[in-house]
MARTOR-793864 format. One record per residue (C-alpha): residue number from 0; residue in three letters; x, y, z. Coordinates in steps of 0.2 Angstrom, whole numbers, plus 5000, padded with zeros to 4 digits. Example, Ala and Ser with C-alpha at 12.3 -4.5 7.8 and 13.67 -1.06 7.14 Angstrom:
<drenpas>
+-----+---------+------+------+------+
: num : residuo :   c1 :   c2 :   c3 :
+-----+---------+------+------+------+
:   0 :     ALA : 5062 : 4978 : 5039 :
:   1 :     SER : 5068 : 4995 : 5036 :
+-----+---------+------+------+------+
</drenpas>
This chain:
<drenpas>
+-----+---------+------+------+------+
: num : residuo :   c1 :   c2 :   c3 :
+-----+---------+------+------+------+
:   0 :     UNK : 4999 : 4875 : 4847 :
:   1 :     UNK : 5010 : 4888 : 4848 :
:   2 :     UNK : 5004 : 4906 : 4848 :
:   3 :     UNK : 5013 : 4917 : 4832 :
:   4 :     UNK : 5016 : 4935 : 4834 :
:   5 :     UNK : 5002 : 4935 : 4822 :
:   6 :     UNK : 4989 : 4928 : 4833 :
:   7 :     UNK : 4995 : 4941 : 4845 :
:   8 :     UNK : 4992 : 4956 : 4832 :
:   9 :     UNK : 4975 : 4948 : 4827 :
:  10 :     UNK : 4969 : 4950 : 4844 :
:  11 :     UNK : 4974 : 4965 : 4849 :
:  12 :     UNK : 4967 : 4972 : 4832 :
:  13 :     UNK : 4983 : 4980 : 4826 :
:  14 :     UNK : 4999 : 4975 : 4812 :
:  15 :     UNK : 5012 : 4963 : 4816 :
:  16 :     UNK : 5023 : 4978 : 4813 :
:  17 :     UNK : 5014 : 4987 : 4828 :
:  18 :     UNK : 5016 : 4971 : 4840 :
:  19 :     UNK : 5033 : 4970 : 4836 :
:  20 :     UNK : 5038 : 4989 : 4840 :
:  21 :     UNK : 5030 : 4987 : 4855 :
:  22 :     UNK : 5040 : 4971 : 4861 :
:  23 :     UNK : 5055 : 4979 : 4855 :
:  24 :     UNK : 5052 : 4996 : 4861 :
:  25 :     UNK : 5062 : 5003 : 4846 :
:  26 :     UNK : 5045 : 5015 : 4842 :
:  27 :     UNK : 5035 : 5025 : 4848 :
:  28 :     UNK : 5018 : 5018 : 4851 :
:  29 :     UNK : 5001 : 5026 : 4857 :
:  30 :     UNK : 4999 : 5021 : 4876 :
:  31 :     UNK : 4980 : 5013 : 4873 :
:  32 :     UNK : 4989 : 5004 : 4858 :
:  33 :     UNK : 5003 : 4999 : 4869 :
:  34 :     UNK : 4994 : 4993 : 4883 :
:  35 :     UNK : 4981 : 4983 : 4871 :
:  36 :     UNK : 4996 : 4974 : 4863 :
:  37 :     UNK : 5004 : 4970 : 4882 :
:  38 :     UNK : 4986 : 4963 : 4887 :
:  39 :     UNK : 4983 : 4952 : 4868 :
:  40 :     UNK : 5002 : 4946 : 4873 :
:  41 :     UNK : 4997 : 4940 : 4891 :
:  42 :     UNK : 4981 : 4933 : 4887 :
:  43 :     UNK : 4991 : 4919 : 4872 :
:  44 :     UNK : 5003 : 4919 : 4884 :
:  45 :     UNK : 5014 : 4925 : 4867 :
:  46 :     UNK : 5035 : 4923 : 4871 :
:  47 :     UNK : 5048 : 4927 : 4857 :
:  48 :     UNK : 5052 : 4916 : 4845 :
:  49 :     UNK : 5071 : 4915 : 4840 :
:  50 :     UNK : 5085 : 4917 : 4854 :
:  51 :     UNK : 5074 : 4925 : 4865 :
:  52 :     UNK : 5064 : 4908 : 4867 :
:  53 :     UNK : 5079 : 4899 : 4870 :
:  54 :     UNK : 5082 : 4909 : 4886 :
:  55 :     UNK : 5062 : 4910 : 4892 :
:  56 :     UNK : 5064 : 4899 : 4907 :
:  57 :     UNK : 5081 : 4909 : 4912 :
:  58 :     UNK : 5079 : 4926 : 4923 :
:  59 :     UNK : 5088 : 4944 : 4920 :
:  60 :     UNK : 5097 : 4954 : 4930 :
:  61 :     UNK : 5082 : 4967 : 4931 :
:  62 :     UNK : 5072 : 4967 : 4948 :
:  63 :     UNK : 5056 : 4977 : 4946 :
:  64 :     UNK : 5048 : 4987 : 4963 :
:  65 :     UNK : 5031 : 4989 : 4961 :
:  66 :     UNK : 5024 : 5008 : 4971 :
:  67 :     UNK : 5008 : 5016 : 4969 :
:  68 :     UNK : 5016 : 5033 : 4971 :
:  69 :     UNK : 5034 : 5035 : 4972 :
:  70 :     UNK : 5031 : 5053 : 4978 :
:  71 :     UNK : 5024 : 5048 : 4995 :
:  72 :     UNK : 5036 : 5043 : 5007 :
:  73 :     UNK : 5028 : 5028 : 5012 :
:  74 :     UNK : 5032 : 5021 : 4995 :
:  75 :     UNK : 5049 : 5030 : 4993 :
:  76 :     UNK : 5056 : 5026 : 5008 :
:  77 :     UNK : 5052 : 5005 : 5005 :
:  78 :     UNK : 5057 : 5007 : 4986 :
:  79 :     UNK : 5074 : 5014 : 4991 :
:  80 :     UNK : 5078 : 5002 : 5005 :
:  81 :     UNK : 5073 : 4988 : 4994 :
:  82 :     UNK : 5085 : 4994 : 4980 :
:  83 :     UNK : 5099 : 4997 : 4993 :
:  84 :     UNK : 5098 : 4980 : 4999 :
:  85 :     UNK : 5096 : 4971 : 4980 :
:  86 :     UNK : 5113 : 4980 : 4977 :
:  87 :     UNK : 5119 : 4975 : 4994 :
:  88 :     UNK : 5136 : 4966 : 4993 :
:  89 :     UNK : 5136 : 4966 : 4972 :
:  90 :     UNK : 5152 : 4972 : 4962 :
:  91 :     UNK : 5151 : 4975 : 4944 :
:  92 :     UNK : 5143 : 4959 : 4934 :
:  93 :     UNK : 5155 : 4947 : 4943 :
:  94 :     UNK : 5146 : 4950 : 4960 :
:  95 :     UNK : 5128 : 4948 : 4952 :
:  96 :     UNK : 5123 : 4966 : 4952 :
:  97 :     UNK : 5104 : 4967 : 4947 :
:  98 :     UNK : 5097 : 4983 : 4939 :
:  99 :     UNK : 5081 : 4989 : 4950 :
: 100 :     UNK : 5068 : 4997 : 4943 :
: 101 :     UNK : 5055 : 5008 : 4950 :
: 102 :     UNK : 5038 : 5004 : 4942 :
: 103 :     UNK : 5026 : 5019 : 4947 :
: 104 :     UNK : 5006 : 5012 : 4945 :
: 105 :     UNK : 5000 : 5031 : 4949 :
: 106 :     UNK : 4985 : 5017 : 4958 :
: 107 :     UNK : 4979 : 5011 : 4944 :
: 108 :     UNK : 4974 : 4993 : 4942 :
: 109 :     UNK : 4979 : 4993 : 4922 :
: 110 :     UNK : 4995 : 4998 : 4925 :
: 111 :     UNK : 5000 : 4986 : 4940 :
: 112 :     UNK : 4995 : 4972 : 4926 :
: 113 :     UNK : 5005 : 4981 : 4913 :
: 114 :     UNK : 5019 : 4983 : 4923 :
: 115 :     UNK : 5021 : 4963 : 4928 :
: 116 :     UNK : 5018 : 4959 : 4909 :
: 117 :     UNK : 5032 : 4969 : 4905 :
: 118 :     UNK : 5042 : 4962 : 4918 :
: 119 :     UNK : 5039 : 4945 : 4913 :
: 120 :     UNK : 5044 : 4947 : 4894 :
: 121 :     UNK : 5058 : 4954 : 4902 :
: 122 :     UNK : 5062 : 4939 : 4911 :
: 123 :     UNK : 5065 : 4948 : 4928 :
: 124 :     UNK : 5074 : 4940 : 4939 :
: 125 :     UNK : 5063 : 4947 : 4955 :
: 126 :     UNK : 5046 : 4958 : 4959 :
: 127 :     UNK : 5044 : 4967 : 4974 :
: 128 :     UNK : 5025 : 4974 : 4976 :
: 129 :     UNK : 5023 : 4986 : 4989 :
: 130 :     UNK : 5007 : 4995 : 4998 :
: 131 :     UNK : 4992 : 4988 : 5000 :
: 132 :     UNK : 4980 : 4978 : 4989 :
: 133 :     UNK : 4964 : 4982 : 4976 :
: 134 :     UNK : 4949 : 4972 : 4983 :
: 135 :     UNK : 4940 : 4969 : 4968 :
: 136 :     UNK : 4937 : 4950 : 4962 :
: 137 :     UNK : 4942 : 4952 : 4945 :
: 138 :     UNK : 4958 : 4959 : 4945 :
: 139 :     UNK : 4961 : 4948 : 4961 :
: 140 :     UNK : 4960 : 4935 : 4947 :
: 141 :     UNK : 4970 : 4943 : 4934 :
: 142 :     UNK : 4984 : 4946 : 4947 :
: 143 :     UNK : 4983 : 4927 : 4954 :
: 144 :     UNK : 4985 : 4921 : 4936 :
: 145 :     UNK : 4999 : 4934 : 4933 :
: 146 :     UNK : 5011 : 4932 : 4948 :
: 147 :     UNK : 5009 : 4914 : 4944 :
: 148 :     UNK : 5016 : 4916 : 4927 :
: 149 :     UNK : 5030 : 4926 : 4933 :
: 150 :     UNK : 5034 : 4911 : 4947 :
: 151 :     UNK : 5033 : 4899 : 4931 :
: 152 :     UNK : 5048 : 4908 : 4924 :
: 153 :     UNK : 5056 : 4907 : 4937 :
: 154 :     UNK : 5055 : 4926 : 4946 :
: 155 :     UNK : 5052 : 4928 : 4965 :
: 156 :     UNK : 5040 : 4936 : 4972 :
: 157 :     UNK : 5040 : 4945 : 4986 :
: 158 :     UNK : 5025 : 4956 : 4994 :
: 159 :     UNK : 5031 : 4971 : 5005 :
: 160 :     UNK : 5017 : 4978 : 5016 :
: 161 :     UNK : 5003 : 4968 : 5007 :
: 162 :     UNK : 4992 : 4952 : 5012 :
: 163 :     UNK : 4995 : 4938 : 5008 :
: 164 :     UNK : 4987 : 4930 : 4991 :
: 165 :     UNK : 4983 : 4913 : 4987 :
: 166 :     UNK : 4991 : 4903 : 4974 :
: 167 :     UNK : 5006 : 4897 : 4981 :
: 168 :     UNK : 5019 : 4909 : 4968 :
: 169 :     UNK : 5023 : 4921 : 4981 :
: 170 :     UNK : 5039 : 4920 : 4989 :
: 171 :     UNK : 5038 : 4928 : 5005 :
: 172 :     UNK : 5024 : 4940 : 5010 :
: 173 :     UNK : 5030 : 4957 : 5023 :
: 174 :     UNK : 5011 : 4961 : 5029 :
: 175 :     UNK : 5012 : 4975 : 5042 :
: 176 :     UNK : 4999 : 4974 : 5056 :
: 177 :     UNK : 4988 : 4987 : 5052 :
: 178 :     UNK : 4973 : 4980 : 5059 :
: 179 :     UNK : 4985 : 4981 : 5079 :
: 180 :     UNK : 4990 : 4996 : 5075 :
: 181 :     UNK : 4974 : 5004 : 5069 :
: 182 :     UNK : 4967 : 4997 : 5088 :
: 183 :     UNK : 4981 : 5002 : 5100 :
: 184 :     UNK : 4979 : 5020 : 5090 :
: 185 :     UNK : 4959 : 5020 : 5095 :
: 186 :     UNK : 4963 : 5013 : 5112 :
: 187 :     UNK : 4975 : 5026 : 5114 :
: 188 :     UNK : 4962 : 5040 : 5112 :
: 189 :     UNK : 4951 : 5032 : 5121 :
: 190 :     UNK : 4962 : 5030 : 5136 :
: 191 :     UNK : 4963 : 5047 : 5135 :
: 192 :     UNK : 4945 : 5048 : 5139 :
: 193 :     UNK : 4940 : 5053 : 5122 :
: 194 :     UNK : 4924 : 5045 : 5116 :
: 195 :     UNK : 4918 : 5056 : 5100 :
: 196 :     UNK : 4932 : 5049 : 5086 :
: 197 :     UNK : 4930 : 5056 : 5067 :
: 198 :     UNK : 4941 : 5045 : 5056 :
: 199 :     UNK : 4948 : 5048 : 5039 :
: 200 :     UNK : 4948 : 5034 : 5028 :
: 201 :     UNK : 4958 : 5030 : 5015 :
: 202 :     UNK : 4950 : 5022 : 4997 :
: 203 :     UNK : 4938 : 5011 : 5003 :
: 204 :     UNK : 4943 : 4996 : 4991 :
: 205 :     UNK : 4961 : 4995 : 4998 :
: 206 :     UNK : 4966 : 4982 : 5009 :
: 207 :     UNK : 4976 : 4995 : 5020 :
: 208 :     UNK : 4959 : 5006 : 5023 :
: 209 :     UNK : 4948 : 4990 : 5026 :
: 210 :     UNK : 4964 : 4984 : 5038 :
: 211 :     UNK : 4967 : 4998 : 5050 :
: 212 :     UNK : 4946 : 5004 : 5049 :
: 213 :     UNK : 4943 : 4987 : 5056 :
: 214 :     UNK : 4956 : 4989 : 5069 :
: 215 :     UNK : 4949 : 5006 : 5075 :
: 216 :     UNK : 4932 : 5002 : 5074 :
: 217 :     UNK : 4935 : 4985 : 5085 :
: 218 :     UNK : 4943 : 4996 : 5099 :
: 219 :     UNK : 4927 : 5007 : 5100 :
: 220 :     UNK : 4915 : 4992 : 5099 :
: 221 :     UNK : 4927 : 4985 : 5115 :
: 222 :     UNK : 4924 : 5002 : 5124 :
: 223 :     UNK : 4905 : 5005 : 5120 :
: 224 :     UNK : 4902 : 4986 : 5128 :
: 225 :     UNK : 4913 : 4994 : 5144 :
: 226 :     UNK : 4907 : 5009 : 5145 :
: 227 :     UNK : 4887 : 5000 : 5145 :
: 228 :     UNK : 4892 : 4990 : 5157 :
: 229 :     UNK : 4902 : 5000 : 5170 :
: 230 :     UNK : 4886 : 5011 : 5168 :
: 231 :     UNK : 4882 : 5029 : 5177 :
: 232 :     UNK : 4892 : 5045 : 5169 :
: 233 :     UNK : 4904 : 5034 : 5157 :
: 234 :     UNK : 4889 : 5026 : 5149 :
: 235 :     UNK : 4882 : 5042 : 5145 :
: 236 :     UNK : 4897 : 5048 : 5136 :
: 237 :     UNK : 4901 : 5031 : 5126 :
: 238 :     UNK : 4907 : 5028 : 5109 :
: 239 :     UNK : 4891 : 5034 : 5097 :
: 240 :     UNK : 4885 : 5020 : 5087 :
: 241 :     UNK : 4884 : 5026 : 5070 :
: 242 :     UNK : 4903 : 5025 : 5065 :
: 243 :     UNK : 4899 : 5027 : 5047 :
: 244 :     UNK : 4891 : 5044 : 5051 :
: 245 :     UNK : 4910 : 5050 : 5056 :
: 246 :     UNK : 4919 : 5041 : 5042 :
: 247 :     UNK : 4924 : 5050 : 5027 :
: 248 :     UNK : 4935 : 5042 : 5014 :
: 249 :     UNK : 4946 : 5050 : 5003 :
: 250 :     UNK : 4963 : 5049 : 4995 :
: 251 :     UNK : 4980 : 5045 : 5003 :
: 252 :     UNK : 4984 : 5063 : 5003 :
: 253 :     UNK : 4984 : 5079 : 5013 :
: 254 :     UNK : 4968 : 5088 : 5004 :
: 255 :     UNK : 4958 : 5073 : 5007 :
: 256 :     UNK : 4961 : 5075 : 5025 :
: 257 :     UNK : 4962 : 5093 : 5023 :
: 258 :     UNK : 4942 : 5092 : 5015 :
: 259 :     UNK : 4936 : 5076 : 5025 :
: 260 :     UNK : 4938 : 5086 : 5041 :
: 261 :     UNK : 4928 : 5099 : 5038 :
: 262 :     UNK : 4916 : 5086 : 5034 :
: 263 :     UNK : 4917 : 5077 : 5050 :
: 264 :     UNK : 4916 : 5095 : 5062 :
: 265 :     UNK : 4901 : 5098 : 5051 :
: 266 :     UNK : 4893 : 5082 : 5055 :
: 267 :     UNK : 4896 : 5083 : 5074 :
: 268 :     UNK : 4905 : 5100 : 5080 :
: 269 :     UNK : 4906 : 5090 : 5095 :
: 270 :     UNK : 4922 : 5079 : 5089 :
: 271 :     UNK : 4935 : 5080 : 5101 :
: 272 :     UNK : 4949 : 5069 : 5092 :
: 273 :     UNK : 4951 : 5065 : 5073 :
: 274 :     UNK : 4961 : 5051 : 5067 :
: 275 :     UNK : 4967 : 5052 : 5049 :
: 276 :     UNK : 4971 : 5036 : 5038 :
: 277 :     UNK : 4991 : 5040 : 5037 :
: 278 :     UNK : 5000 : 5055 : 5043 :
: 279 :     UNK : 5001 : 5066 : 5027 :
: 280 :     UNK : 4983 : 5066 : 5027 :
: 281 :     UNK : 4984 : 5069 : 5045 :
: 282 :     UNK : 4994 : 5086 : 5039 :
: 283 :     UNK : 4977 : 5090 : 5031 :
: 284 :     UNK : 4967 : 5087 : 5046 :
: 285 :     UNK : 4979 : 5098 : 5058 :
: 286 :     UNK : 4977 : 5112 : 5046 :
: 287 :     UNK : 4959 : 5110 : 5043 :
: 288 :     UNK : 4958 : 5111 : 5064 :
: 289 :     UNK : 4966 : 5127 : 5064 :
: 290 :     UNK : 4959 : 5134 : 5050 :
: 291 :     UNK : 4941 : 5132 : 5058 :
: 292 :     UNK : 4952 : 5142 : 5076 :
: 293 :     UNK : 4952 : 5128 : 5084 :
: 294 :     UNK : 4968 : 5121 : 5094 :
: 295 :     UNK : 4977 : 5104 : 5093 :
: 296 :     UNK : 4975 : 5095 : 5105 :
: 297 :     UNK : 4964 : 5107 : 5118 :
: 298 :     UNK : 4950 : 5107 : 5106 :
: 299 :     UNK : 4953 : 5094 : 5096 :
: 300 :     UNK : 4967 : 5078 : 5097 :
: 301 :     UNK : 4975 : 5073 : 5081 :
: 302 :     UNK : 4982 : 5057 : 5075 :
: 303 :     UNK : 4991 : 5049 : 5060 :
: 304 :     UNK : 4998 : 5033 : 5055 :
: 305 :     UNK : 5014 : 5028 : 5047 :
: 306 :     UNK : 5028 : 5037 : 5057 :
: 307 :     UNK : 5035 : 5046 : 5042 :
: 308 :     UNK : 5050 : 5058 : 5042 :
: 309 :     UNK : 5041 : 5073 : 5046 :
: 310 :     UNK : 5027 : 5067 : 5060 :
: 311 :     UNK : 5041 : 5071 : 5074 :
: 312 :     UNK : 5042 : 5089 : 5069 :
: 313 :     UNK : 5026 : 5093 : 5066 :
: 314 :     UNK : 5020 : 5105 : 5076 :
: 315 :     UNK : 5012 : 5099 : 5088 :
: 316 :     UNK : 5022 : 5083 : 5086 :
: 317 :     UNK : 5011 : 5069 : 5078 :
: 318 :     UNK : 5004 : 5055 : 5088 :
: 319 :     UNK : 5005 : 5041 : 5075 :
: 320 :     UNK : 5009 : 5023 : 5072 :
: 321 :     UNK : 5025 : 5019 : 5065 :
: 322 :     UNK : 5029 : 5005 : 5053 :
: 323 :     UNK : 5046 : 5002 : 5050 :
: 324 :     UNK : 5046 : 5005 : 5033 :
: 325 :     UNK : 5063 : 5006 : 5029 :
: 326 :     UNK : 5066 : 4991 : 5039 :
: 327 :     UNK : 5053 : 4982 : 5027 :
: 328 :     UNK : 5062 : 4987 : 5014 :
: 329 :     UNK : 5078 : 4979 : 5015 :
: 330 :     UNK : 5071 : 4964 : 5020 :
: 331 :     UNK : 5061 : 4962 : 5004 :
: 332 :     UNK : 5076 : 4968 : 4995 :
: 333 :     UNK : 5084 : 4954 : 5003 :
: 334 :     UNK : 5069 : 4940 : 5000 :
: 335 :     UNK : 5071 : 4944 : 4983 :
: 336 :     UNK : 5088 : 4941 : 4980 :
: 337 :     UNK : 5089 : 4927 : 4990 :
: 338 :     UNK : 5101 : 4935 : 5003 :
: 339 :     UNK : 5088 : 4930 : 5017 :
: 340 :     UNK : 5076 : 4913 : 5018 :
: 341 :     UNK : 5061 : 4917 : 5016 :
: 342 :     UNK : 5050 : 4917 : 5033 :
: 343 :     UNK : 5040 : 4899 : 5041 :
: 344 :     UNK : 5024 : 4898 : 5030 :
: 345 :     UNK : 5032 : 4913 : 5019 :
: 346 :     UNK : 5023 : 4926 : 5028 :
: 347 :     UNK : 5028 : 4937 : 5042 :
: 348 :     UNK : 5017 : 4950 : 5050 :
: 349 :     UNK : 5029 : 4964 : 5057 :
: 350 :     UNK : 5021 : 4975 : 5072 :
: 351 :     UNK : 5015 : 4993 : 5074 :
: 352 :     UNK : 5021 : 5003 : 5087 :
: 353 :     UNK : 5011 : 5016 : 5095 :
: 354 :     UNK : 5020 : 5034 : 5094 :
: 355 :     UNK : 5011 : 5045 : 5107 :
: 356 :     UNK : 5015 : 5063 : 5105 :
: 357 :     UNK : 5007 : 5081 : 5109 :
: 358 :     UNK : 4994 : 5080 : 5096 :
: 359 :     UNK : 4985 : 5069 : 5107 :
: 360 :     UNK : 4978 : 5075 : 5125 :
: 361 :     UNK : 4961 : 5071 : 5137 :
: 362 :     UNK : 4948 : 5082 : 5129 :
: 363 :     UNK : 4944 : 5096 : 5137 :
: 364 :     UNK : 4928 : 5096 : 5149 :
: 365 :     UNK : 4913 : 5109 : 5148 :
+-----+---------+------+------+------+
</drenpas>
């Protein structure tokens, strides 16, 4: 039976009139309202009547790049090198030139949803999704069900720096190793001789936290088994086994790490190297390490991950992992509009490269 713009209005308990300037977007309309309409729309799975119908299979020139804050350069950078790349080669109409647009989710679940359903009545012709994912089961659903409808329409999907999902509507999937690189970061330190690691998570129900935890957490378990059976002095200075106990989670930002280092020193004044879940919360950690009149590295080793802009100039320079970000970028610019075919299995994993710099040094003994 086909769904009526009455049906839609009936379940989002508001006027036709309401449901209409919200699909037109000729009104203003109270955000709740707004986004209660979007999700009564998605849920009928409602499309235009009139010549809007007509052309529901057929795609727009819009491209939508999904960030979670496109004030952190992590986002920034991979949002402007996928834009470049859509425009890449394009001239005016003639050339196919798509209009990309920059849909900011501020990290919220609702408005990753809303965003796609807008998209979709907008009969985009691509959606990039960058970052990492939400781990929760339901809106692992809502998302499966969504991408599917936008792959129905005919829209690629591409995933930049995100696992891979199930469901067979994603295009290609960029996932960046951040289990390797959160490893060969640990590994780092612990080559250095350093045995007492604080770590700075990120949220603890994003993928990108779980991924790179894990990674760190497996390289101490590795030395902890090495250092028991080498025995004598090394054993005695092994990898303590309540990680938990120097975890801290916070928010991708430099306060996070600014406040979750404090905690850490107070927890175990004894930390001789802190890593923190990407470098501008790294910045936080750095300055809570001085604040408390310590140095970096002689009294404690720093560490980030990400390689953004300003980890080289930091002073000291930060040791960090870089991912090439922009690199990512263009190439899911390029997935998107079909400039490239997409990789064997339509995922790729692209590696993290250790950066060692003068945050990092041997503790220092006595």
């Amino acid at each position: 039976m086909t769904v009526t713009l009455a049906d839609v209005a009936a379940r989002a308990r508001v006027s036709p009139a309401t449901v209409s300037r919200v699909l037109n977007g000729n009104y203003p309309v109270a955000a709740s309202t707004r986004e209660r309409v979007l999700r009564a729309v998605d849920d009928l799975d409602y499309v235009l009547n009139g010549p809007a119908s007509s052309l529901a299979a057929a795609t727009s020139d819009l491209v939508g790049i999904l960030v979670n804050d496109i004030a952190d350069p992590f986002f920034g950078i991979m949002a402007g090198a996928a834009q470049t790349a859509i425009g890449e080669g394009a001239s005016g109409r003639a050339g196919g030139e798509k209009l990309a647009v920059v849909c900011n989710t501020g990290g919220s679940p609702e408005r990753e949803l809303t965003y796609l359903t807008l998209l979709q009545r907008q009969r985009a012709a691509a959606v990039v999704l960058t970052g990492g994912a939400l781990e929760d089961p339901d809106h692992i659903t809502a998302m499966t069900a969504k991408l599917g409808k936008l792959a129905d329409a005919g829209t690629t999907i591409v995933l930049c720096g995100r696992p891979p999902v199930s469901g067979g509507a994603v295009t290609a999937t960029l996932a960046f190793d951040n289990r390797g690189g959160g490893r060969r970061l640990a590994e780092h330190l612990i080559s250095l001789g350093h045995r007492r690691i604080g770590y700075v998570a990120g949220p603890g129900e994003r993928t990108t936290t779980r991924h790179r935890l894990e990674g760190h957490r497996a390289a101490l378990d590795a030395a902890r088994a090495a250092d028991a059976a080498g025995g004598g002095e090394e054993a005695a200075e092994s990898v303590p086994e309540d990680q938990e106990r120097l975890t801290v989670h916070g928010l991708y930002d430099r306060r996070s790490g600014y406040d979750a280092t404090l905690e850490l020193l107070r927890r175990d004044p004894d930390l001789t190297a802190i890593v923190a879940a990407n470098d501008t919360v790294a910045l936080g950690a750095c300055a809570a390490v001085r604040d408390l009149g310590l140095r970096i590295p002689e009294d404690v080793s720093v560490a980030g991950f990400d390689d953004l802009p300003f980890s080289v100039d930091a002073v000291p320079a930060l040791t960090t992992v870089r991912l090439p970000l922009y690199e990512a970028g263009v190439r899911a610019g390029r997935l998107a509009m079909g400039k490239e075919a997409p990789p064997p299995g339509g995922i790729a994993t692209i590696g993290a490269e250790l950066m060692a710099r003068a945050s990092t040094a041997p503790p220092r003994r006595g």
